[in-house]
C-alpha positions, 0 to 999 in steps of 0.5 A: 452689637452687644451680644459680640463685644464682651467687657470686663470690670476688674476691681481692684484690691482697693477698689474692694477695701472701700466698698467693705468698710463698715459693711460687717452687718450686711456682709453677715446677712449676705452668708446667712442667705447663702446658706439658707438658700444652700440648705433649700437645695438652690445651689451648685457646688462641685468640690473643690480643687486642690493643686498641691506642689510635690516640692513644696508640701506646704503650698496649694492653690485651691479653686472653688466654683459656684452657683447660687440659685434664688431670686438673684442667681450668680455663677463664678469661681475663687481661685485662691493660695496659701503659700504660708512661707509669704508671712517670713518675708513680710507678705500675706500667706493667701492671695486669690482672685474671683471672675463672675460669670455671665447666666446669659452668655457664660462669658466672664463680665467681672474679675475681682481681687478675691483675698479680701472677700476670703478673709470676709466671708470667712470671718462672716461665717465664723461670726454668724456661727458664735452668734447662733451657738452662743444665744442661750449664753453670750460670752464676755471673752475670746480666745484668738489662736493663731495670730494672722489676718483671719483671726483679726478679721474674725474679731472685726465681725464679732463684734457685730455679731456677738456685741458685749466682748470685752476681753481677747486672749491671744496665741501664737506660735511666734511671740513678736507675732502674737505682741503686734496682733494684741495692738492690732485687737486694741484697735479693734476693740479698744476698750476690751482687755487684750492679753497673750497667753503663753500656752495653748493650753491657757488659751483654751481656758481663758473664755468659752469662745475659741477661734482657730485661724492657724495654718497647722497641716495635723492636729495637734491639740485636744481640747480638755482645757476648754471649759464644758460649754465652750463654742469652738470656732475650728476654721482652720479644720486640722487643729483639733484631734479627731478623737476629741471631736467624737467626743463634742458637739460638731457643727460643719457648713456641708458635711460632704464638703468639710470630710475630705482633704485630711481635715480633723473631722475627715480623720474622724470619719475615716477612723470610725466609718461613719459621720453620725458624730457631725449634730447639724449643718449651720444652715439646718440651725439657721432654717430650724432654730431646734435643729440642735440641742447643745449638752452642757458638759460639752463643747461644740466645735464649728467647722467650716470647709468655706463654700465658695456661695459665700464668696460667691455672695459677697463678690455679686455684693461688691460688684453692685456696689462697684458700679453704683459707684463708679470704681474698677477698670473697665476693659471693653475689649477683652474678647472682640 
């Protein structure tokens, strides 16, 4: 009977790739509904858990549950690494995989390679933030820190997003990293003009549009170089010191989500006791279009915790995918 047999649809790494290209503009449609559906209230997200090693400092796993309510409700968990000590021996810092649950019997029914779907929506998200707070003045250019595989996912989405960039300044830490990442924006947008700056610094002042993606643990920059206007994506959440954050604009996902685990903006909170420096959630822009009126004179810095609706959202979208098409593995016998 099929209530006593449970089967499981594991797609692969490969699996998922396929069914991603080119789907960029979706993909960002799909994180737009989440967090509309977020700020209506029809979704359930408890905070995430960080399992962090007292031997290694550096390293964490982090899992991160959810529901989506609306017309077509989902459940299900990331459980995703960061082992940023991978990148010296020449495999990704992050990994992660995803299990769908079941609404009708809780039981899991898909288990899904998960980095790609991170680097994703996580690269949606950030898109989809550059297109809402740069509509009154689109930019020409980015600024790309932190040269690693959500920067350039960051910039594969852009350029749906925020069509007509045509210069990529790049930095890194590592200058052979930096070189290899410029080929890799070439790539992407060939006929843009990709430089590297030496300096953050110069980084910061090269275009109004700013993307952090590094793994820094402290802040560790101000942003007195950026030009007054300039739209800061600060995805990587522990860049920026948090007494310049008081002093710009602040745009997060969910406030209760992004104040915690030390990041530049949980420094601020607890430096000054109060959240009043945050202006608005992306989805309360999305929802209301004169949510938030922008000083010219400063900077706005978007932060994103990741809510794992997002994940949640594009991992419902490969699993349909995946059984249009007929790719994963199905195991038929997970549970008699």
């Amino acid at each position: 009977m099929e209530g006593l047999i449970s089967t499981v649809l594991v797609i692969r790494q490969g699996d998922v790739e396929k069914l991603f290209h080119g789907r960029e503009r979706e993909q960002i449609g799909a994180v737009r509904e989440a967090y509309l559906l977020h700020e209506q209230g029809v979704t359930s997200l408890p905070h995430s858990i960080f399992l962090r090693f007292p031997e290694q400092p550096a390293n964490r796993i982090i899992g991160l549950p959810s529901y989506r309510g609306g017309e077509h409700p989902a459940a299900g968990i990331k459980w995703i690494s960061s082992f940023p000590g991978n990148i010296e021996t020449g495999i990704a810092r992050a990994s992660a995989v995803m299990i769908l649950n079941s609404l009708r019997t809780g039981r899991a029914e898909v288990l899904l390679e998960g980095s790609l779907i991170s680097a994703a929506r996580t690269a949606a998200s950030a898109a989809l933030a550059a297109d809402v707070l740069t509509r009154d003045r689109r930019p020409e250019g980015v600024s790309l820190i932190g040269c690693g595989v959500i920067n350039l996912e960051i910039l594969r989405y852009l350029k749906v997003a925020v069509p007509g960039i045509r210069s990529v300044t790049v930095h890194d830490s590592s200058a052979p990293r930096a070189l290899e990442f410029a080929r890799q924006c070439a790539e992407i947008l060939p006929a843009a003009r990709i430089t590297r700056a030496e300096t953050l610094d110069d980084a910061l002042a090269a275009h109004g549009l700013i993307s952090f993606a590094t793994s820094a643990g402290v802040p560790h920059t101000d942003l007195t170089a950026a030009e007054p206007g300039s739209v800061v994506l600060h995805v990587s959440l522990r860049d920026i010191d948090p007494e310049t954050l008081l002093g710009a604009h602040n745009i997060v996902d969910d406030a209760d989500h992004v104040c915690r685990e030390n990041t530049s903006l949980h420094l601020a909170e607890q430096a000054t006791g109060r959240r009043t420096f945050i202006d608005a959630s992306i989805g309360q822009l999305l929802a209301h279009a004169t949510a938030f009126t922008p000083d010219p004179e400063k900077v706005t810095v978007f932060s994103p915790f990741g809510l794992g609706i997002l994940d949640l959202a594009l991992a419902v979208d490969v699993h349909a995918a995946a059984r249009r098409q007929g790719l994963g593995v199905e195991i038929t016998d997970f549970l008699s």
